[in-house]
N, CA, C and O of each residue as an XYZ file, in Angstrom:
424
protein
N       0.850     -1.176      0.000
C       0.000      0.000      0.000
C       0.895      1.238      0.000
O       1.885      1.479      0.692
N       0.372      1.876     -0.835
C       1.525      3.472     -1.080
C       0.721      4.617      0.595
O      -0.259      4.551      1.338
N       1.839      5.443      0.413
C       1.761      6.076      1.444
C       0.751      6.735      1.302
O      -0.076      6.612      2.206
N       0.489      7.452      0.422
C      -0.641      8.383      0.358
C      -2.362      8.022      0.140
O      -3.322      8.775      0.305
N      -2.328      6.435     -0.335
C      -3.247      5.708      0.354
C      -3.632      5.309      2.083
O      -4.641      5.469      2.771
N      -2.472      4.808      2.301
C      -3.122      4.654      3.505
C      -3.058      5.681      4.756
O      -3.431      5.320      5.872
N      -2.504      7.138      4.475
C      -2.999      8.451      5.074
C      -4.314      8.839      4.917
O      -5.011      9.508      5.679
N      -4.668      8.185      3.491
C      -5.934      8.502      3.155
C      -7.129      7.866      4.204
O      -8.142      8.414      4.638
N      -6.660      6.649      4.405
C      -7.220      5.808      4.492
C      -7.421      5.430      6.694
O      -8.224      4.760      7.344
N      -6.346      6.202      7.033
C      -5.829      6.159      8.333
C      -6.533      7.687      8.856
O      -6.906      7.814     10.023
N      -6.615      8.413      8.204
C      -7.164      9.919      8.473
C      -8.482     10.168      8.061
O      -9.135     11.188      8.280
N      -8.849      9.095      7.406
C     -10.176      9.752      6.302
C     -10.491     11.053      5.744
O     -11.481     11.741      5.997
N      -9.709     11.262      5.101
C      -9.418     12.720      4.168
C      -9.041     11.926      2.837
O      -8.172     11.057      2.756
N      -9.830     12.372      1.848
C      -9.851     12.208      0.179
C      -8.331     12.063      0.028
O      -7.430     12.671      0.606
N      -8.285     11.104     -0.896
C      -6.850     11.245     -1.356
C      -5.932     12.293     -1.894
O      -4.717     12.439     -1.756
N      -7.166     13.242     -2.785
C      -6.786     14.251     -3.490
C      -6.483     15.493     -2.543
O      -6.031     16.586     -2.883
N      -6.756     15.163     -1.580
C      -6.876     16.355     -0.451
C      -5.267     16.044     -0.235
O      -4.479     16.975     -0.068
N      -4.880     14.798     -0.249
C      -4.229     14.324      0.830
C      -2.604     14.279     -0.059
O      -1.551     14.237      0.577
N      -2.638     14.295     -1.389
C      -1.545     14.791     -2.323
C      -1.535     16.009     -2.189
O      -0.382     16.398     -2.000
N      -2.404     16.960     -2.195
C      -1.858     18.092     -2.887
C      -1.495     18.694     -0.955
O      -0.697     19.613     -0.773
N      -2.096     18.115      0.062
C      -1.082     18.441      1.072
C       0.176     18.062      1.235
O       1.004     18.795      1.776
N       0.514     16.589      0.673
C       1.898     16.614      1.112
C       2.633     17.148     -0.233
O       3.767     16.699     -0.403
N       2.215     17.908     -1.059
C       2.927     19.036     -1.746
C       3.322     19.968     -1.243
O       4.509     20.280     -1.335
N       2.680     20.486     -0.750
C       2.226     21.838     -0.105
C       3.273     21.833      1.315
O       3.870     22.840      1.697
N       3.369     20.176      2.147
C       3.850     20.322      3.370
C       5.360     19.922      3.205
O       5.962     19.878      4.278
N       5.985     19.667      2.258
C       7.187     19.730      1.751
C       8.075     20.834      1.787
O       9.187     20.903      2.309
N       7.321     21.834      1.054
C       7.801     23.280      0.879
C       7.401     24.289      1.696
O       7.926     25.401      1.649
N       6.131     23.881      2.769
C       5.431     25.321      3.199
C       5.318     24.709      5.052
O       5.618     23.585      5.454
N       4.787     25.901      5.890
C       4.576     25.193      7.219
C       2.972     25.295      7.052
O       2.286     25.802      6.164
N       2.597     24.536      8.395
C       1.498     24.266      8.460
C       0.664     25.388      8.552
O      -0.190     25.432      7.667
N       0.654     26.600      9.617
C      -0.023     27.753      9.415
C      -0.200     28.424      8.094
O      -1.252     28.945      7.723
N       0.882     28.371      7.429
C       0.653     28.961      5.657
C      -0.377     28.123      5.378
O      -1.555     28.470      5.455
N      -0.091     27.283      5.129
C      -0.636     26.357      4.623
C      -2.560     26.425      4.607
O      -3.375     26.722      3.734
N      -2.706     25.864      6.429
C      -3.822     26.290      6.436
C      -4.761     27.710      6.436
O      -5.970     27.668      6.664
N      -3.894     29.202      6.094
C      -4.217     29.858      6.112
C      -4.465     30.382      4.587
O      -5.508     30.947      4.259
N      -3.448     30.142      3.747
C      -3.145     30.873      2.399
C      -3.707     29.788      1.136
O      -4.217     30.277      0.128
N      -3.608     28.753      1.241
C      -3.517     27.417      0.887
C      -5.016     26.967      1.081
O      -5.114     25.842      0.591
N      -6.081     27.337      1.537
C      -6.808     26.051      1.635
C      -7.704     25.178      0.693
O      -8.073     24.007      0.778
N      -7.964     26.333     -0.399
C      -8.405     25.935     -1.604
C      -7.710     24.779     -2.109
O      -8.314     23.890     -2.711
N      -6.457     24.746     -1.893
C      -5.829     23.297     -2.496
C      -5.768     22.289     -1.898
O      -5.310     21.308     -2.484
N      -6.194     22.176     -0.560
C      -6.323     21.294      0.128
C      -7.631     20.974      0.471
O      -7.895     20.083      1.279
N      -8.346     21.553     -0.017
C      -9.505     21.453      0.536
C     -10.715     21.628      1.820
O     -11.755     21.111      2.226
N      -9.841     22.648      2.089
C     -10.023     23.318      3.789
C      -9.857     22.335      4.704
O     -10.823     22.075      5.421
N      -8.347     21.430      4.912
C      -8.020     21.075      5.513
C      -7.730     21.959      6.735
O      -7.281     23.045      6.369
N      -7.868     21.818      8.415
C      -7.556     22.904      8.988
C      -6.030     22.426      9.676
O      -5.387     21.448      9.296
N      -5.714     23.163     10.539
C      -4.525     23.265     11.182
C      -4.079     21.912     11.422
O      -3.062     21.423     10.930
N      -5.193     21.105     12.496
C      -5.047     19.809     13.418
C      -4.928     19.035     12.082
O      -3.741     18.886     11.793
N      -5.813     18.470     11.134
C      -5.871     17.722     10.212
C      -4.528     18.144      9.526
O      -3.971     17.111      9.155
N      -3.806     19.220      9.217
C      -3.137     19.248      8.613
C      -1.218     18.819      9.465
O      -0.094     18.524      9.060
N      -1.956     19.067     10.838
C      -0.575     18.451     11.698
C      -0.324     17.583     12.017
O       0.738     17.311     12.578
N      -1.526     16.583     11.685
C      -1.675     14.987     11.686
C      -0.929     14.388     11.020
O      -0.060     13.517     11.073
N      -1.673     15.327     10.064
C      -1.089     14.384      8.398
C       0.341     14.745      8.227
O       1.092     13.997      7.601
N       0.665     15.624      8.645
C       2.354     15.997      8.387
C       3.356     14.902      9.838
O       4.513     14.501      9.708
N       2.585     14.703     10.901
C       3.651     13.739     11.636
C       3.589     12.428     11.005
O       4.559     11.698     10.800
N       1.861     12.084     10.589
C       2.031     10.305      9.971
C       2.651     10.189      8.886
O       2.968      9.031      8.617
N       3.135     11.485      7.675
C       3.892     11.464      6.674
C       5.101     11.012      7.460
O       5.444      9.830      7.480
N       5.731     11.954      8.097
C       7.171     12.034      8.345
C       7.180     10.335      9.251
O       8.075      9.580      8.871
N       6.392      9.882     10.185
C       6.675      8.237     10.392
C       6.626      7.632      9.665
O       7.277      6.628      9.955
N       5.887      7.510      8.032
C       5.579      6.491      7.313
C       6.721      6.774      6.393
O       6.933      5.694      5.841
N       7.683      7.774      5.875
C       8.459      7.895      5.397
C       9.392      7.505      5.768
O      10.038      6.869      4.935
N      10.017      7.644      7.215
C      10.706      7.024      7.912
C      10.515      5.428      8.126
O      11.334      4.731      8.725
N       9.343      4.965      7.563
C       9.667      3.054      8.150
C      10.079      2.887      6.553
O      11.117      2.283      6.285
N       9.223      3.451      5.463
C       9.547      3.265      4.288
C      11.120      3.283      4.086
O      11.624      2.387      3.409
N      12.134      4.544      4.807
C      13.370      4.649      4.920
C      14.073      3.118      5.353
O      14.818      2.527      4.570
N      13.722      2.578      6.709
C      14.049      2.165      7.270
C      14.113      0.587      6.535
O      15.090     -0.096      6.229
N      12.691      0.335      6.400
C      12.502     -0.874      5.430
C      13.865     -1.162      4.206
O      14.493     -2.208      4.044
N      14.017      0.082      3.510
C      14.803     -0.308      2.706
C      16.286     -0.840      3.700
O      16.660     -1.995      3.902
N      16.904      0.446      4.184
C      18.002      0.163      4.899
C      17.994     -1.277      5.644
O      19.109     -1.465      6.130
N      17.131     -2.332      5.893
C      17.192     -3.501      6.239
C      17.419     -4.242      5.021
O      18.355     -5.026      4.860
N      16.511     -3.961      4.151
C      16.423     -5.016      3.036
C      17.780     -5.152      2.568
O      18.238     -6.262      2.298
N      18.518     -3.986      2.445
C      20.029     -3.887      1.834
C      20.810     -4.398      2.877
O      21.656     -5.239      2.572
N      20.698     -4.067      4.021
C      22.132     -5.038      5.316
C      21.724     -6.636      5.138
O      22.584     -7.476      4.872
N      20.636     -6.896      5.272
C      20.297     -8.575      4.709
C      20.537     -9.338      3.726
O      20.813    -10.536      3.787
N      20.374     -8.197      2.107
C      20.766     -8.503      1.329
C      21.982     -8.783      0.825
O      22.269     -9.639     -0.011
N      22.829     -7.852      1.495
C      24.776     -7.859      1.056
C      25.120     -8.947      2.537
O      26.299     -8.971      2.890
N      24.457     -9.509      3.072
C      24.619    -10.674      3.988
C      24.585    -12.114      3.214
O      25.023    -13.199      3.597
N      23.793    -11.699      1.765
C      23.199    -13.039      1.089
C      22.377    -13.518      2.233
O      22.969    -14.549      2.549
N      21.528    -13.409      2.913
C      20.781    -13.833      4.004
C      19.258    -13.769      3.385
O      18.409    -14.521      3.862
N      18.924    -12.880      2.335
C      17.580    -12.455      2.148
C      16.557    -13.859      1.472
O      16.974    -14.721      0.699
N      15.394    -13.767      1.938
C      14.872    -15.022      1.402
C      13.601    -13.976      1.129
O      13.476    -12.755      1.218
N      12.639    -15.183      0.717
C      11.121    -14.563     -0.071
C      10.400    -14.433      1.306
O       9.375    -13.752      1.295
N      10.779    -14.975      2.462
C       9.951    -15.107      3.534
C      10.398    -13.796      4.330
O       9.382    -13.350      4.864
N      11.124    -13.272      4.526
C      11.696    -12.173      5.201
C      11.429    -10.908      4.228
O      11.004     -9.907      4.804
N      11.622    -10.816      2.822
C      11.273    -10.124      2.062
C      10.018     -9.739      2.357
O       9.866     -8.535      2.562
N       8.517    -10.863      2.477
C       7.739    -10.144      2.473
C       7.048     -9.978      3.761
O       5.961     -9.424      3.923
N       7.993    -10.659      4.897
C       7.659    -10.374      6.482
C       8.155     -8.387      6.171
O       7.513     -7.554      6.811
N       9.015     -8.014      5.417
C       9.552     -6.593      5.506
C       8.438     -5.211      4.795
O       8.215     -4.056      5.157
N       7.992     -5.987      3.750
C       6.702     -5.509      3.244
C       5.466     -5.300      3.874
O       4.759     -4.296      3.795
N       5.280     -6.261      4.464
C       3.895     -6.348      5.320
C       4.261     -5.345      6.446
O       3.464     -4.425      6.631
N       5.492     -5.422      7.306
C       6.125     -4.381      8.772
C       5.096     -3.313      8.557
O       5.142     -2.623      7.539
N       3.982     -3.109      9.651
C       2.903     -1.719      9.545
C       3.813     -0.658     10.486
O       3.675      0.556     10.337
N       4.926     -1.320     11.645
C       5.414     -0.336     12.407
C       6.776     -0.413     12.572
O       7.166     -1.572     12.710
N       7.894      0.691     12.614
C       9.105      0.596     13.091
C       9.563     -1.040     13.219
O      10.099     -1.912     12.534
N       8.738     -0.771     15.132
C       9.274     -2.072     15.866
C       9.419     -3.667     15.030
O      10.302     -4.507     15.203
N       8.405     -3.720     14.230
C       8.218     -4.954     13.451
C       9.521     -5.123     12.282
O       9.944     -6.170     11.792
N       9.928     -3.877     12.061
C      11.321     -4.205     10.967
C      12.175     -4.197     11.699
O      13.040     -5.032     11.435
N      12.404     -3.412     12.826
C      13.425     -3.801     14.113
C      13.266     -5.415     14.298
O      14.377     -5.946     14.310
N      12.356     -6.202     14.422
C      12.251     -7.276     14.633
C      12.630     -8.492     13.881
O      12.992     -9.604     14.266
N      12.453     -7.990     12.718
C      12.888     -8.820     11.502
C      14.286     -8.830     11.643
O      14.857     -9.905     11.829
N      15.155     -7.370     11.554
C      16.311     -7.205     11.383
C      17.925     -7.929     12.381
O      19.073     -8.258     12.080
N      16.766     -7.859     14.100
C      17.560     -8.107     14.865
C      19.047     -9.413     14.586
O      20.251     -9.402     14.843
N      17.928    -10.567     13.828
C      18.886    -11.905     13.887
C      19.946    -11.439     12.908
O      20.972    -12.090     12.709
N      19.703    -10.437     12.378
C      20.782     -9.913     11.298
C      22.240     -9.110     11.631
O      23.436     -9.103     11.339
N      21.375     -8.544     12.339
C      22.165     -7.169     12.657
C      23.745     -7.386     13.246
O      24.080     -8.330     13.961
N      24.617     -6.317     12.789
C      25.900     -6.702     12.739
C      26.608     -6.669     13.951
O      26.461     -5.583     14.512
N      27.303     -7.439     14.545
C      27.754     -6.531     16.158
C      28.687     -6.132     15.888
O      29.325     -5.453     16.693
């Protein structure tokens, strides 16, 4: 599931709402945003819009993270189809922490 689905989907705010905010929250802060901006968002207000900017920045970060495992496992030759898609499925941090541990280098 792509990110901007399941913000959609975790917040219940339109998808389209929910792109053209994390456009908008890339380049701009949240007060602009909800002040100057709302036509493009769809009168998203402040709270909705500070939501959606922390669950971006966590879901970007496991997305980060996910990879950075897949690659220490992989240059291990360790990676199998079963861990691959235990890494896919990971909904939180802790769960790719979990995968990773038997890996991890001391």
């Amino acid at each position: 599931m792509d990110i901007i689905t399941r913000l959609s989907e975790e917040l219940s705010i339109k998808q389209s709402q929910i792109e053209a905010a994390v456009r908008l929250l890339d380049d701009n802060t949240i007060p602009f945003i909800a002040r100057y901006r709302k036509e493009m968002t769809g009168s998203l207000d402040d709270e909705q819009l500070r939501a959606l900017s922390e669950r971006l920045s966590y879901l970007r970060g496991l997305e980060r993270r996910k990879e950075e495992v897949y690659a220490a496992i992989s240059e291990q030759g360790k990676m199998t189809p079963e861990i691959e898609e235990a890494l896919q499925n990971a909904n939180i941090l802790a769960e790719v922490e979990d995968i990773y541990r038997p890996y991890k280098q001391k």
